[in-house]
C-alpha positions in Angstrom: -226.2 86.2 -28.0 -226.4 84.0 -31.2 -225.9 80.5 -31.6 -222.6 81.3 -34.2 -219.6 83.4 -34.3 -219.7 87.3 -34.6 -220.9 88.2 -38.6 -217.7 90.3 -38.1 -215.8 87.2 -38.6 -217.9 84.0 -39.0 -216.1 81.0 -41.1 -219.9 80.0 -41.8 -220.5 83.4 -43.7 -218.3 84.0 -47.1 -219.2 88.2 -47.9 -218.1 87.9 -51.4 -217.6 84.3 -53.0 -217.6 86.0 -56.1 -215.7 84.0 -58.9 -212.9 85.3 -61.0 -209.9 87.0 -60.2 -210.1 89.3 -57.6 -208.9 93.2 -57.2 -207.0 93.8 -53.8 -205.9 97.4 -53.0 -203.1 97.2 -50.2 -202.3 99.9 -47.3 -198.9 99.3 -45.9 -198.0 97.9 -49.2 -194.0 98.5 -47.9 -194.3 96.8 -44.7 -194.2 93.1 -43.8 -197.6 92.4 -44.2 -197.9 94.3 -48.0 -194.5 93.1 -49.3 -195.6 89.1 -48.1 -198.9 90.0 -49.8 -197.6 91.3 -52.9 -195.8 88.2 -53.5 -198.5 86.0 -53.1 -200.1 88.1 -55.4 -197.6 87.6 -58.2 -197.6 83.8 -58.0 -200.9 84.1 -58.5 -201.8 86.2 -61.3 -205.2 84.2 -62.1 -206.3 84.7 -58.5 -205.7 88.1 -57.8 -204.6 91.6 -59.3 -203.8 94.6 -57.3 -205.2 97.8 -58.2 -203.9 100.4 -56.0 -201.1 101.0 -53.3 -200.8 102.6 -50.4 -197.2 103.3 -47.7 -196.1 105.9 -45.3 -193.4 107.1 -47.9 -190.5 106.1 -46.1 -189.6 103.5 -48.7 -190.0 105.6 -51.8 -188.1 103.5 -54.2 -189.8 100.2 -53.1 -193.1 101.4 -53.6 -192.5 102.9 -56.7 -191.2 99.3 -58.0 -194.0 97.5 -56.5 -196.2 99.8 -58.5 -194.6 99.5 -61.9 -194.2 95.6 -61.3 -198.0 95.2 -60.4 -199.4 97.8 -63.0 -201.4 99.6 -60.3 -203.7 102.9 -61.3 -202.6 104.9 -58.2 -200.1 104.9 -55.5 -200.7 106.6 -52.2 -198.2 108.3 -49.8 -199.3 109.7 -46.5 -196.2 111.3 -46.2 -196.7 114.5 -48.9 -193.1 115.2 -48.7 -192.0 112.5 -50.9 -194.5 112.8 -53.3 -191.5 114.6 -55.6 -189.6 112.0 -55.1 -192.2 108.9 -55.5 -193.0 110.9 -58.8 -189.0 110.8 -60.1 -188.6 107.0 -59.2 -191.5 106.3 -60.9 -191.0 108.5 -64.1 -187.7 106.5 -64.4 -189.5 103.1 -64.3 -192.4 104.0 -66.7 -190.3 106.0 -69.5 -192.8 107.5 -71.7 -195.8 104.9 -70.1 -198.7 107.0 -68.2 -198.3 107.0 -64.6 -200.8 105.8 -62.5 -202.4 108.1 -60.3 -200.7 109.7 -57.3 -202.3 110.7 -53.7 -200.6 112.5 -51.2 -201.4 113.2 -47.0 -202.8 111.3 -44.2 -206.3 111.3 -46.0 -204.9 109.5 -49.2 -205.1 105.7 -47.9 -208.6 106.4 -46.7 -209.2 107.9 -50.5 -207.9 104.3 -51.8 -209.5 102.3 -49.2 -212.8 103.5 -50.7 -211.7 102.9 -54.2 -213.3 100.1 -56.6 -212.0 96.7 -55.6 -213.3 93.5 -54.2 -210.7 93.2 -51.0 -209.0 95.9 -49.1 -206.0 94.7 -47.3 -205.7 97.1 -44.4 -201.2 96.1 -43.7 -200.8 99.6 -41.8 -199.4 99.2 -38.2 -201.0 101.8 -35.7 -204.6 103.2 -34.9 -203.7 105.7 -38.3 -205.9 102.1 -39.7 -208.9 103.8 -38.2 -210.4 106.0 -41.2 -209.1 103.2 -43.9 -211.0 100.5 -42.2 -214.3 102.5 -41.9 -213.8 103.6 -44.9 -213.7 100.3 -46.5 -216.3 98.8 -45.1 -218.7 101.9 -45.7 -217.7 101.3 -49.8 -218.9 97.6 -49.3 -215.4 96.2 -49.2 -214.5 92.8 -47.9 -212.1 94.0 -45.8 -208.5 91.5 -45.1 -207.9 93.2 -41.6 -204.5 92.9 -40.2 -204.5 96.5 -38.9 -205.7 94.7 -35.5 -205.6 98.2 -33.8 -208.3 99.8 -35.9 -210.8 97.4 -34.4 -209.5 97.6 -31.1 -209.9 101.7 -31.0 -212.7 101.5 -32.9 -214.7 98.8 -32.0 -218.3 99.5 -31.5 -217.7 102.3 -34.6 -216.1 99.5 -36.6 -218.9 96.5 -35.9 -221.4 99.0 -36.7 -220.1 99.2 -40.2 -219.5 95.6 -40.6 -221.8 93.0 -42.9 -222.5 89.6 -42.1 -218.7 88.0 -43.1 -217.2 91.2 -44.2 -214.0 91.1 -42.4 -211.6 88.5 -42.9 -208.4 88.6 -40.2 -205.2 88.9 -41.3 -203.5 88.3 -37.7 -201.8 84.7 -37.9 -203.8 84.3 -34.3 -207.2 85.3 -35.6 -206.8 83.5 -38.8 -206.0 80.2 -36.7 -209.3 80.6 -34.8 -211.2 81.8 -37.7 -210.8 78.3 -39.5 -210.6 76.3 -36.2 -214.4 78.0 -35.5 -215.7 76.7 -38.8 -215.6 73.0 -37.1 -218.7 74.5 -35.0 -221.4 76.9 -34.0 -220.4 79.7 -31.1 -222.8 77.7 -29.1 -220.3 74.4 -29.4 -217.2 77.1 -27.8 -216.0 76.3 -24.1 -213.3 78.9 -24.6 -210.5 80.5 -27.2 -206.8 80.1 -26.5 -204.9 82.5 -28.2 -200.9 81.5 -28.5 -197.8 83.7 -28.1 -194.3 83.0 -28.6 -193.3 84.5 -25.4 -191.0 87.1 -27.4 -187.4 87.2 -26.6 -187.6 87.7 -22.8 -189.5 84.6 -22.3 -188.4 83.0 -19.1 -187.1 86.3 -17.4 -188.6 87.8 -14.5 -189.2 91.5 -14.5 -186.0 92.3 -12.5 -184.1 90.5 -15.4 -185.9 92.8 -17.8 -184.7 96.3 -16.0 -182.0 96.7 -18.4 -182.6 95.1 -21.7 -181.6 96.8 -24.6 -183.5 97.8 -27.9 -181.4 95.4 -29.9 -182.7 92.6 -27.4 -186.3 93.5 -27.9 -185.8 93.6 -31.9 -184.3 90.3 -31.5 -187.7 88.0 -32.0 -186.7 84.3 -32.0 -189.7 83.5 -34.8 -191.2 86.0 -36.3 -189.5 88.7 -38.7 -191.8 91.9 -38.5 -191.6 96.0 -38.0 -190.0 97.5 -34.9 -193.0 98.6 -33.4 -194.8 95.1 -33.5 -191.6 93.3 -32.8 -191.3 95.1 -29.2 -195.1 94.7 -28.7 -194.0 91.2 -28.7 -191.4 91.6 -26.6 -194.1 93.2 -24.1 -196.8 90.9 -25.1 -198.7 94.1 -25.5 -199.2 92.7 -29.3 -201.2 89.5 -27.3 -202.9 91.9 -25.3 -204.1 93.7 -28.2 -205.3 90.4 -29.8 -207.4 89.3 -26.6 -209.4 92.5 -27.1 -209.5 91.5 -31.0 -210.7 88.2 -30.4 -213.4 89.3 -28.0 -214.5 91.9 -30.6 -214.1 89.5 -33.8 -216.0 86.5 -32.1 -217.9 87.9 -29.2 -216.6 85.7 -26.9 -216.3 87.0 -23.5 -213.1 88.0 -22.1 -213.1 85.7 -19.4 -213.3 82.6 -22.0 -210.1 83.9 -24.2 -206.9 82.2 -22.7 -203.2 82.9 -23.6 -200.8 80.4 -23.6 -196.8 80.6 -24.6 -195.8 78.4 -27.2 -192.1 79.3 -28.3 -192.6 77.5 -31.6 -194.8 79.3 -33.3 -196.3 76.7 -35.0 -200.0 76.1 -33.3 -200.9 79.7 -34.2 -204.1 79.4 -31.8 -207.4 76.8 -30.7 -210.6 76.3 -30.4 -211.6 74.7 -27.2 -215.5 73.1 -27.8 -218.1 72.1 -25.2 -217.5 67.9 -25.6 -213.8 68.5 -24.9 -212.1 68.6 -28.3 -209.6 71.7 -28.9 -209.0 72.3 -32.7 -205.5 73.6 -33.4 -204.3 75.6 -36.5 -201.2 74.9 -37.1 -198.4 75.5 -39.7 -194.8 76.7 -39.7 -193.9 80.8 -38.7 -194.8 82.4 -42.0 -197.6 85.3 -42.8 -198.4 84.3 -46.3 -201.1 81.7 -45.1 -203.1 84.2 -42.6 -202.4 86.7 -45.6 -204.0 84.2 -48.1 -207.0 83.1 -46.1 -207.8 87.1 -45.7 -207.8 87.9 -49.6 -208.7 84.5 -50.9 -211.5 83.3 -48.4 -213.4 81.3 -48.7 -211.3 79.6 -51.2 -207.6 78.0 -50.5 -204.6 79.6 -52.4 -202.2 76.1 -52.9 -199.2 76.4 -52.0 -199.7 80.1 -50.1 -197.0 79.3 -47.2 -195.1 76.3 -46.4 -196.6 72.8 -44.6 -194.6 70.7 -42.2 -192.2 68.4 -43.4 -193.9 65.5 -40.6 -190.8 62.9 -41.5 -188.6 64.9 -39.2 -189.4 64.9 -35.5 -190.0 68.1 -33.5 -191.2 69.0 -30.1 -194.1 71.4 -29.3 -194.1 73.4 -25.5 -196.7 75.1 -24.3 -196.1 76.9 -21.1 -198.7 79.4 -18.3 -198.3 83.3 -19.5 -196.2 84.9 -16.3 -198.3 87.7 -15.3 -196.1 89.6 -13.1 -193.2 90.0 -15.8 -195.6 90.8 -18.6 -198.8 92.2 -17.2 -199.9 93.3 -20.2 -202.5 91.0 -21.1 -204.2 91.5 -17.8 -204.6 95.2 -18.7 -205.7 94.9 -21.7 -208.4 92.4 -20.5 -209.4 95.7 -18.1 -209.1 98.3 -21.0 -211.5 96.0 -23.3 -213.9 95.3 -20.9 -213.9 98.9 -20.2 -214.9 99.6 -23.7 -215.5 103.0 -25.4 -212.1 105.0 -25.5 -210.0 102.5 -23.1 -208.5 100.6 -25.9 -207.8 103.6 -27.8 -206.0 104.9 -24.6 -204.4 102.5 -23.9 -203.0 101.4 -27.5 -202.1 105.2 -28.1 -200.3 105.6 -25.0 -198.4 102.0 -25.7 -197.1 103.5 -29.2 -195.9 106.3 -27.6 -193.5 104.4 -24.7 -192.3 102.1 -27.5 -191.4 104.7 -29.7 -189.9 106.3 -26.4 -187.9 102.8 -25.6 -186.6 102.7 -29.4 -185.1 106.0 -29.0 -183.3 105.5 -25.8 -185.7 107.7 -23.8 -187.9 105.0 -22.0 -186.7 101.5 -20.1 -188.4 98.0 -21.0 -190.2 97.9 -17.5 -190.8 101.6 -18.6 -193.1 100.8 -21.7 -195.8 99.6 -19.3 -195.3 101.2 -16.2 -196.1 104.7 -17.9 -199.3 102.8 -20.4 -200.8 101.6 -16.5 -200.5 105.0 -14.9 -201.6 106.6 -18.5 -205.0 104.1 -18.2 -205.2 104.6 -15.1 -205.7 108.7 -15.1 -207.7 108.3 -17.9 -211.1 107.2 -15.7 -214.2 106.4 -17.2 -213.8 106.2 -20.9 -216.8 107.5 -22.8 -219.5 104.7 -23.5 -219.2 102.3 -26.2 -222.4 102.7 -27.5 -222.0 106.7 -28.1 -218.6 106.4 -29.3 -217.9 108.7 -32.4 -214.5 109.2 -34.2 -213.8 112.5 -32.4 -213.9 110.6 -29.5 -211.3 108.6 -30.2 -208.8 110.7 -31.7 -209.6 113.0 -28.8 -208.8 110.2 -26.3 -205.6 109.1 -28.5 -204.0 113.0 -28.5 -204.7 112.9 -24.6 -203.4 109.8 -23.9 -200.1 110.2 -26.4 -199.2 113.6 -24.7 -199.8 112.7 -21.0 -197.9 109.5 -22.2 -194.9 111.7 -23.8 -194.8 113.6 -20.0 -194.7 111.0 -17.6 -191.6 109.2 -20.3 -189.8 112.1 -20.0 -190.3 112.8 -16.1 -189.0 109.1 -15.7 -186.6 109.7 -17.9 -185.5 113.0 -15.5 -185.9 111.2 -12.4 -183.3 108.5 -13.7 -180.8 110.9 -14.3 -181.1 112.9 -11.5 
């Protein structure tokens, strides 16, 4: 034990303070996370300059602007199939101007994530993060991490990659405890509360939850983000997911993380200290603060996000998770203090039953029934200190395909 917060993600510890404007290359550049950080980026031209992008290649023509716009020297699709088509929309917004350079497959992120910058900003959703991440931090990166499952598959393989303040979070969560924990040493932490918003079925028991729709679980009261994360919300698998992060981020123990629900949105997470003070981060639902402390630490961006307007009066709730309607934070407490391939188990086999749900073939209740018994076959995972990359994606195709047959035999047995 050490007297401060994990090197993975110590306030205390700035990686690079390096002055000057600095280069970000950005995975996911398409998704919530990218398109937020991109305009940051362009209010902030003396600050930062993105060099490279990277997207799945399901939103061709958006990445293609983005790329022109930002004057980036390669673009990255892991989709190769729209490399044509990335190509044409970009030929028609550079005329007779070089393009920049073009990567295409499930290795090209990975390629970029390696490439000459000062800040990777890891925006992918899923465990695909992995190889970026690693690779990232093996280049000497400082690495903005909002590709939370990455470290949670990954953990041991990731922290043994990871210099002294390295990684930055990205998560609105980890970035709220990351500045609250500069008010101390980890000796002076009691305990970590982590918020949630309680999703859009907060209040509901799980018999109320049978039948909810997809277009219920998309609906998020706070928080405008990708299908896949919004649902995890909706679960509170995404709060599960950032227990295990926390625990890996700050090496506090699992049994000193709490979660409380806080419908709000606006203390994004505390810091409870030994004498009795809890430091709150607070600020109104928007990503473009998290997003700035991860690229601009240790430095502020002004202006990054919104600040509360504190002539108007508002009410803050904080309300006890309910357990038996969302268990999911109490399994992923088991899975992460399992270690080794649990998490990666148990996140794989959670993407697959929401990806099930969004396409009619799984109920809510469904999701994590089928992720329990998918856990729960899986046994002992192999040990965290001899984890290895095979391992994981070894334990990820096992746990997606056992995952895929016990959704569909529910699926059957419903319909019989």
């Amino acid at each position: 034990m050490t007297d401060r917060p994990s090197p993975l993600a110590d306030p205390h510890v700035a990686f690079d303070a390096s002055e000057g404007r600095r280069d970000i290359v950005v995975l996911g550049s398409t998704g919530s996370i990218g398109t937020q950080a991109i305009d940051l980026v362009l209010r902030n031209p003396d600050r930062f300059r993105v060099t490279a992008l990277a997207a799945s290649g399901g939103r061709v023509g958006l990445l293609a602007e983005q790329a022109h716009r930002l004057g980036v020297a390669a673009v990255a699709v892991a989709r190769e199939e729209a490399l044509p088509e990335l190509r044409e929309a970009l030929k028609t917004l550079y005329g007779s101007e070089p393009l920049p350079e073009l990567l295409a497959g499930p290795d090209a992120a990975t390629q970029l994530a390696a490439s000459p910058c000062h800040t990777v900003l890891n925006g992918i959703t899923g465990s695909i993060g992995l190889a970026p991440t690693l690779a990232a931090l093996e280049a000497g990166r400082t690495l903005a991490l909002a590709n939370k499952e990455s470290l949670i598959v990954g953990g041991p393989l990731v922290k043994a990659l990871a210099r002294p303040g390295q990684i930055i979070p990205v998560d609105s969560e980890h970035a709220a405890l990351f500045q609250a924990l500069a008010a101390g040493t980890r000796a002076d932490v009691r305990k970590l509360v982590v918020t949630a918003s309680g999703g859009p079925f907060r209040g509901r028991t799980r018999e109320e939850l049978a039948h909810v729709t997809r277009e219920d679980a998309l609906a998020h009261p706070t928080w405008a983000m990708g299908p896949v994360i919004t649902v995890n919300s909706a679960t509170l698998v995404n709060k599960g997911l950032e227990v295990i992060e926390a625990h890996l981020l700050y090496d506090i123990p699992f049994d000193r993380i709490e979660v409380v629900v806080h419908p709000q949105s606006y203390v994004h997470s505390m810091v409870e200290f030994t004498d009795g003070s809890t430091l709150a981060q607070a600020t109104p639902p928007d990503m473009r603060g998290p997003i700035a402390i991860g690229i601009g630490w240790p430095e502020r961006v002004p202006d990054a996000a919104p600040a509360f307007d504190w002539s108007k009066a508002s009410t803050w709730e904080f309300f006890p998770l309910d357990t038996e309607a969302f268990p999911s934070v109490g399994l992923a407490r088991h899975v992460g203090g399992l270690g080794g391939t649990a998490p990666a188990v148990f996140n794989a086999a959670n993407e697959e039953c929401v990806e099930a749900f969004l396409s009619g073939r799984l109920p809510f209740n469904g999701i994590m029934d089928t992720v329990t018994a998918v856990v729960a076959e899986h046994g002992v995972p192999v040990a965290g200190t001899s984890l290895t990359v095979p391992d994981v994606l070894e334990a990820e195709t096992w746990a997606r395909a056992r995952a895929r047959e016990l959704a569909a035999k529910a699926t059957a047995e419903a319909r019989a």
